[in-house]
SEPA-862555 format. One record per residue: x, y, z of N, C-alpha, C in turn; chain; residue in one letter. Coordinates in nm, 3 decimals. Atoms other than C-alpha are relative to their C-alpha. Layout:
! SEPA-862555
PT    n_px    n_py    n_pz   ca_px   ca_py   ca_pz    c_px    c_py    c_pz unit code
PT       X       Y       Z       X       Y       Z       X       Y       Z    A    A
...
This chain:
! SEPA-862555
PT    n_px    n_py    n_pz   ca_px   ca_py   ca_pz    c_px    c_py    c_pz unit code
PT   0.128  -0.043  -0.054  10.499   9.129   3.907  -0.080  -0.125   0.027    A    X
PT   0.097   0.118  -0.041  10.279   8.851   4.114  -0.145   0.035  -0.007    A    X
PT   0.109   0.001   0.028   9.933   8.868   4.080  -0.139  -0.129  -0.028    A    X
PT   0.120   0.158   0.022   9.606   8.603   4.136  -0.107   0.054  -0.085    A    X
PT   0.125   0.014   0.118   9.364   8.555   3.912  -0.084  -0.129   0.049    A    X
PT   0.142   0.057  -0.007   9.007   8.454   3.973  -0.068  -0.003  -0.119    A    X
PT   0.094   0.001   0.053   8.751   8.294   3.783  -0.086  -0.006   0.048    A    X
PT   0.169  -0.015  -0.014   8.436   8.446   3.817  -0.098   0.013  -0.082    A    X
PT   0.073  -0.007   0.099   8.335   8.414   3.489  -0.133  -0.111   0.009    A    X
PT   0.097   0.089   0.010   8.093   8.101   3.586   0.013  -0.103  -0.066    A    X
PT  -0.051   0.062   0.090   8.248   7.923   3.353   0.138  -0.072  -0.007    A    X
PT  -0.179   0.056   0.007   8.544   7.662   3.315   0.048   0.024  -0.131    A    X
PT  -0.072  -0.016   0.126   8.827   7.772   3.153   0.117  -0.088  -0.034    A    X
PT  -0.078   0.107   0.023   9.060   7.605   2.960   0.129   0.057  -0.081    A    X
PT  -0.095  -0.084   0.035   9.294   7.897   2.857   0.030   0.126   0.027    A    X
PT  -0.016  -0.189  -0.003   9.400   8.264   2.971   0.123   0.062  -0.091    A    X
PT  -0.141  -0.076   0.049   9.623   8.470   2.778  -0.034   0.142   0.052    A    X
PT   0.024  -0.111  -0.029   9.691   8.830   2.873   0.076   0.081  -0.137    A    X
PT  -0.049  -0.145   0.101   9.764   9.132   2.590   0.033   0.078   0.042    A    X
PT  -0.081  -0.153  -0.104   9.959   9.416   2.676  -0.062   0.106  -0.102    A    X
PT   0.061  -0.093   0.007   9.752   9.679   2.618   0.042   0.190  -0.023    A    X
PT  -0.102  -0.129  -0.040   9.963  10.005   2.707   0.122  -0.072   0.084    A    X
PT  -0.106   0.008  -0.034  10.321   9.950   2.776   0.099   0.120   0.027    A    X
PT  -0.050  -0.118   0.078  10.585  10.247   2.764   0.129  -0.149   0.002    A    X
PT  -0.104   0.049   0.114  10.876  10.134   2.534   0.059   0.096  -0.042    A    X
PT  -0.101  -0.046   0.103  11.140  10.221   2.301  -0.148   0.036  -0.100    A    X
PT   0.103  -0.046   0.134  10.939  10.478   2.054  -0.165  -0.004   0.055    A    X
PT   0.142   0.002  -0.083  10.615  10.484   2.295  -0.047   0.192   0.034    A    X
PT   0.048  -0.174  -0.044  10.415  10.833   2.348   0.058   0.026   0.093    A    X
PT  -0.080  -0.012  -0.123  10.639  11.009   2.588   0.131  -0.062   0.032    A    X
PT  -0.077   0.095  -0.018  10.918  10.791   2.535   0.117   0.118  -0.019    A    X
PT  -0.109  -0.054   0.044  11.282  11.002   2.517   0.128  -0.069   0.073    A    X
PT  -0.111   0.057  -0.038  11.604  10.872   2.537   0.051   0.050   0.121    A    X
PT  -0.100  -0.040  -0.119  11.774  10.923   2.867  -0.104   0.088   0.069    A    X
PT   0.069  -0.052  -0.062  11.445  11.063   2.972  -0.056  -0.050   0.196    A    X
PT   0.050   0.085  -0.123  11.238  10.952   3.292  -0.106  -0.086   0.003    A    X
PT   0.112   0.139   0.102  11.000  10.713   3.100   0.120  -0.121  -0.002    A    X
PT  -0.098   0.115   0.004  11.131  10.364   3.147  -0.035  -0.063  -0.135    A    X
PT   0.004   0.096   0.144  11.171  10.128   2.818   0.033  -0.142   0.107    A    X
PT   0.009   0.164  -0.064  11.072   9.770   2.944  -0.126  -0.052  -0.091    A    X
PT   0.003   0.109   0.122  10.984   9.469   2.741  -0.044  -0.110   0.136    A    X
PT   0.091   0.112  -0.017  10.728   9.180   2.821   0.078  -0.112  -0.018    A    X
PT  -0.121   0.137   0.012  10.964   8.864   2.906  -0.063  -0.140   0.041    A    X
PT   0.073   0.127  -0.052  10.830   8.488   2.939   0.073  -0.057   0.091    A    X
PT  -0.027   0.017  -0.142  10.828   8.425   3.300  -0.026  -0.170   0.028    A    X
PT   0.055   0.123  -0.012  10.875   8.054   3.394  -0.028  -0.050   0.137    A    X
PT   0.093   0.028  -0.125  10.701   8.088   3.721   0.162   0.023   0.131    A    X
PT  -0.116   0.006  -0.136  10.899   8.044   4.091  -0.081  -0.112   0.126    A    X
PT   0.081   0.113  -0.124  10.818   7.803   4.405  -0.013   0.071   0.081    A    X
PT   0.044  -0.073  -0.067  10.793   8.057   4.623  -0.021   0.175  -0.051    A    X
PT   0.037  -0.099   0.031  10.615   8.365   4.598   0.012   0.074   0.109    A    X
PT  -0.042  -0.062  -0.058  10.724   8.686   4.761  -0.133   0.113   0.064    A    X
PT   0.137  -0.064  -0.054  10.453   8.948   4.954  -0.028   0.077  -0.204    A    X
PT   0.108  -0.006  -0.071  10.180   9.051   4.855  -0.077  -0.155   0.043    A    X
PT   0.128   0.210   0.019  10.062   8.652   4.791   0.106  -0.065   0.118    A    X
PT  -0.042   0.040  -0.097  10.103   8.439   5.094   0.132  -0.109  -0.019    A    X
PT  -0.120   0.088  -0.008  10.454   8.249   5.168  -0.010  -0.125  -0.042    A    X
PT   0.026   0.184   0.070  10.472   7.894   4.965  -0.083  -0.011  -0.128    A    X
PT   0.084   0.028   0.151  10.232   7.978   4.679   0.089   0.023  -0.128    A    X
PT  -0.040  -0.012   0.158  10.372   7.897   4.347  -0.053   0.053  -0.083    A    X
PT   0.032  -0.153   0.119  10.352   8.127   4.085   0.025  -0.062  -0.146    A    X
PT   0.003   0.039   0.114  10.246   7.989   3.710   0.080   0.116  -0.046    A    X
PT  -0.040  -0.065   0.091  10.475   8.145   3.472  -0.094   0.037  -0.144    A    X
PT   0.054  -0.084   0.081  10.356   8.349   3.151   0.085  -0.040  -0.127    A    X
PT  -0.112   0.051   0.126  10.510   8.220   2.808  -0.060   0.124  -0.105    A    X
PT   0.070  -0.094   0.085  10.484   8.499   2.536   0.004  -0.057  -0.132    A    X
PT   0.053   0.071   0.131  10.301   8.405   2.219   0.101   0.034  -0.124    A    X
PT  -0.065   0.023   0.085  10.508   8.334   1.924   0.023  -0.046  -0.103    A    X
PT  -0.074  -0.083   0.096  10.558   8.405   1.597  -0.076   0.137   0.015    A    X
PT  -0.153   0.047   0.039  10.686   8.642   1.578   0.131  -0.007   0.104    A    X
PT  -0.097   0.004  -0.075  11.005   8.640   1.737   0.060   0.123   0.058    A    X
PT   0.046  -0.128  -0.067  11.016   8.898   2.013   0.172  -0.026   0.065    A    X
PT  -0.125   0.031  -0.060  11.417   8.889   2.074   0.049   0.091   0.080    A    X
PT   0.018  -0.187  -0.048  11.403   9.258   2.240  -0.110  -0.047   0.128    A    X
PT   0.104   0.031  -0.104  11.093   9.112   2.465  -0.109   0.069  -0.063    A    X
PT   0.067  -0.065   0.071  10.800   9.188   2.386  -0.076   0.120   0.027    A    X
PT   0.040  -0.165   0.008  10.600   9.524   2.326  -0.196  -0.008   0.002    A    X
PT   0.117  -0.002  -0.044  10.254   9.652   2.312  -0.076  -0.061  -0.109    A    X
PT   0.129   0.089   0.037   9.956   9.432   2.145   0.104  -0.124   0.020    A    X
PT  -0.077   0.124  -0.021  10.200   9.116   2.242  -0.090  -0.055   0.068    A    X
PT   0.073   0.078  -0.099  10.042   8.851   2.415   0.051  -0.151   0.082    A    X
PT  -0.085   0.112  -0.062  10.145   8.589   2.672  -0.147  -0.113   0.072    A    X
PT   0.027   0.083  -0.057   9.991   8.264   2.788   0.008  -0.102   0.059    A    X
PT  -0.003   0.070  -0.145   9.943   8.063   3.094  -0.023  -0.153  -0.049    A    X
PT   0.042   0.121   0.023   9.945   7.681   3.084  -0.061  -0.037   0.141    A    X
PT   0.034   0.005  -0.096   9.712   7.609   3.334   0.015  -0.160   0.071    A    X
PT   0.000   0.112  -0.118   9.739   7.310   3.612  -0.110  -0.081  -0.006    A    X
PT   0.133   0.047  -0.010   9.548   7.050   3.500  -0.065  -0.016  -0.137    A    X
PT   0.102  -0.009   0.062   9.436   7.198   3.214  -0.096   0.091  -0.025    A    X
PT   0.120  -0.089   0.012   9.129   7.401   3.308   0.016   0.091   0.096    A    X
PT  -0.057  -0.071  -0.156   9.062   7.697   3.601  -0.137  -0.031   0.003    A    X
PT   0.218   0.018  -0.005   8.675   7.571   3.702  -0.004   0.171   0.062    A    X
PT   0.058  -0.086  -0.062   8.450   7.872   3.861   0.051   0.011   0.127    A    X
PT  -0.010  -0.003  -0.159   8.579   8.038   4.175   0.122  -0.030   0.016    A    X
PT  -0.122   0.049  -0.025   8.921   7.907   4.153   0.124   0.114  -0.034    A    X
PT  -0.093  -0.064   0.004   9.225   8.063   4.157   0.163  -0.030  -0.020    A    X
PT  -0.110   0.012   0.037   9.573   8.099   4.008   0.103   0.135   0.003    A    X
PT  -0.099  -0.095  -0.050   9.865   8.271   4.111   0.141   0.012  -0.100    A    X
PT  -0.094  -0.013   0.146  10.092   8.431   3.804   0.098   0.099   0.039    A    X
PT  -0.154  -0.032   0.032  10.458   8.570   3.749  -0.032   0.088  -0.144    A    X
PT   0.010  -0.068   0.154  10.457   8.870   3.469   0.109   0.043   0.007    A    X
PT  -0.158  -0.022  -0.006  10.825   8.917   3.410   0.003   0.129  -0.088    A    X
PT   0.019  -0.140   0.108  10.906   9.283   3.238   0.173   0.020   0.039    A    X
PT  -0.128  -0.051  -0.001  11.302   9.341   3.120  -0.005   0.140  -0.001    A    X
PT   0.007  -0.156   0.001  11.395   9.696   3.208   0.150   0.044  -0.070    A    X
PT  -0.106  -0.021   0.063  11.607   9.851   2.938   0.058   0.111   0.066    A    X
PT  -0.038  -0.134  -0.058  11.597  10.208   3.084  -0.077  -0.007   0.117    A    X
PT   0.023  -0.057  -0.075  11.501  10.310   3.409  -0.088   0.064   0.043    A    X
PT   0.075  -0.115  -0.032  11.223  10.537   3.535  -0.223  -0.050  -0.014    A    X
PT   0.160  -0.020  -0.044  10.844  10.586   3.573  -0.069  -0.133  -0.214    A    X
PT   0.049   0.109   0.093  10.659  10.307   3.377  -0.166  -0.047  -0.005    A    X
PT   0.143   0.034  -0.010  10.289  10.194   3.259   0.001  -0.164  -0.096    A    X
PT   0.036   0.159   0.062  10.186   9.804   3.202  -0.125  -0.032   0.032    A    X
PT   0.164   0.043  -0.031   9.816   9.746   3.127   0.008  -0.148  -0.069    A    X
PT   0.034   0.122   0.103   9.736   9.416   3.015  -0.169  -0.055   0.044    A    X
PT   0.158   0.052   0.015   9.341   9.246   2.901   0.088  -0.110   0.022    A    X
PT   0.015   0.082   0.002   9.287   8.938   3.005  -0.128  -0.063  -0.087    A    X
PT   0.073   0.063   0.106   9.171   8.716   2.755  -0.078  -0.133   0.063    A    X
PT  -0.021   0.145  -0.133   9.002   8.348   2.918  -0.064  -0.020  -0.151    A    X
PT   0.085   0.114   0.039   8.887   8.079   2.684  -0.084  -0.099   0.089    A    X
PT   0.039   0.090  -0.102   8.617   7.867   2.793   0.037  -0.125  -0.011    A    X
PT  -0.063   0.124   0.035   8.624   7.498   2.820  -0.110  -0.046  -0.079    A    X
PT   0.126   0.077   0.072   8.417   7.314   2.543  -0.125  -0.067   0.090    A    X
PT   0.056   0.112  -0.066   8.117   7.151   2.695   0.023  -0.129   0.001    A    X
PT  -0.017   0.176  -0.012   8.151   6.843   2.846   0.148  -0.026   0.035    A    X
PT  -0.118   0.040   0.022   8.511   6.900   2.831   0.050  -0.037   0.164    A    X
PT  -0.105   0.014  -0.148   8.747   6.742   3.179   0.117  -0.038  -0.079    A    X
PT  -0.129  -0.015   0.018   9.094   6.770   3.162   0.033  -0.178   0.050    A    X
PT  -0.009   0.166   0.025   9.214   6.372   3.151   0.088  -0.023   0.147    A    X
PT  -0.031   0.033  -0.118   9.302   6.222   3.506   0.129  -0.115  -0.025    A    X
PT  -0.153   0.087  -0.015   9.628   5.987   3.579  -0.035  -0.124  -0.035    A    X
PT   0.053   0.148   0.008   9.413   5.701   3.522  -0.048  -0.005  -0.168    A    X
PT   0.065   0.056   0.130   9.295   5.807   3.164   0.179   0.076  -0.098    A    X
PT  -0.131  -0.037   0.058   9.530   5.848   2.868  -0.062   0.040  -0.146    A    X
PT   0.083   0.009   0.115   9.485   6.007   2.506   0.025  -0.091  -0.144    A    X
PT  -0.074   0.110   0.115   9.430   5.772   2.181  -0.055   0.063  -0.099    A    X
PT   0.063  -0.034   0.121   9.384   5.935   1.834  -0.073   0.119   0.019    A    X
PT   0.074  -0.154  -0.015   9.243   6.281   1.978  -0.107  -0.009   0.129    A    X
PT   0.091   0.018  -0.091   9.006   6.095   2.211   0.037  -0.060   0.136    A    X
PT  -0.052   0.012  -0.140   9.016   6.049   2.604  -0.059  -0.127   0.021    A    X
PT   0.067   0.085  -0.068   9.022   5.718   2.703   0.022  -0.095   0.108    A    X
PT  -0.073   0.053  -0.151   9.039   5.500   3.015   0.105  -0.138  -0.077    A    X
PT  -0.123   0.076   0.068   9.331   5.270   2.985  -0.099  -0.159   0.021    A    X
């Protein structure tokens, strides 16, 4: 699943994760074996160089890593959560990023995937460190 993401929070961020919210699964309301409820699992997507419609031809697609411990060897399920390493660093105001949500399908059939987006902001003051600076001891400094 491709999907962009805007910040219009006003605010630079310096982390998104998304939570899966409602999934159907193995053992999910409505769930029966060999029914017409699909069982699919939240998989860490490591992006692609080209992105397929709806997002325009050539845009790369950040992958989705799912948070860990614990160890989701099945993929993961509902309150799981996956996050984005963003480009850079931060997403300033207004900007936009184009994401990959990978979902293994065990069974077949009619399926629901909500996920919250979570954003951290960026500390004040904070910039993500340029090619020219490097870090020493926790702190950013020019070489």
């Amino acid at each position: 699943i491709q999907r962009r993401f805007t910040n219009n929070t006003g605010q630079t961020l310096s982390r998104l994760r998304f939570r899966v919210v409602d999934i159907t699964t193995l053992n999910s309301p409505g769930y029966t074996a060999g029914g017409a409820q699909a069982d699919v699992r939240f998989l860490t997507s490591n992006g692609s160089s080209r992105a397929p419609a709806p997002l325009p031809v050539g845009v790369t697609l950040i992958g989705i890593a799912i948070d860990q411990p614990p160890t989701q060897q099945l993929g993961a399920a509902l309150n799981s959560s996956g996050t984005v390493t963003l480009t850079g660093g931060t997403l300033a105001p207004g900007a936009t990023v184009d994401l990959q949500f990978l979902l293994g399908v065990v069974q077949g059939g009619s399926f629901r995937y909500i996920v919250n987006v979570e954003a951290l902001p960026a500390p004040a003051g904070f910039a993500a460190p340029t090619k020219a600076q490097t870090t020493k001891g926790g702190r950013t400094a020019k070489q």
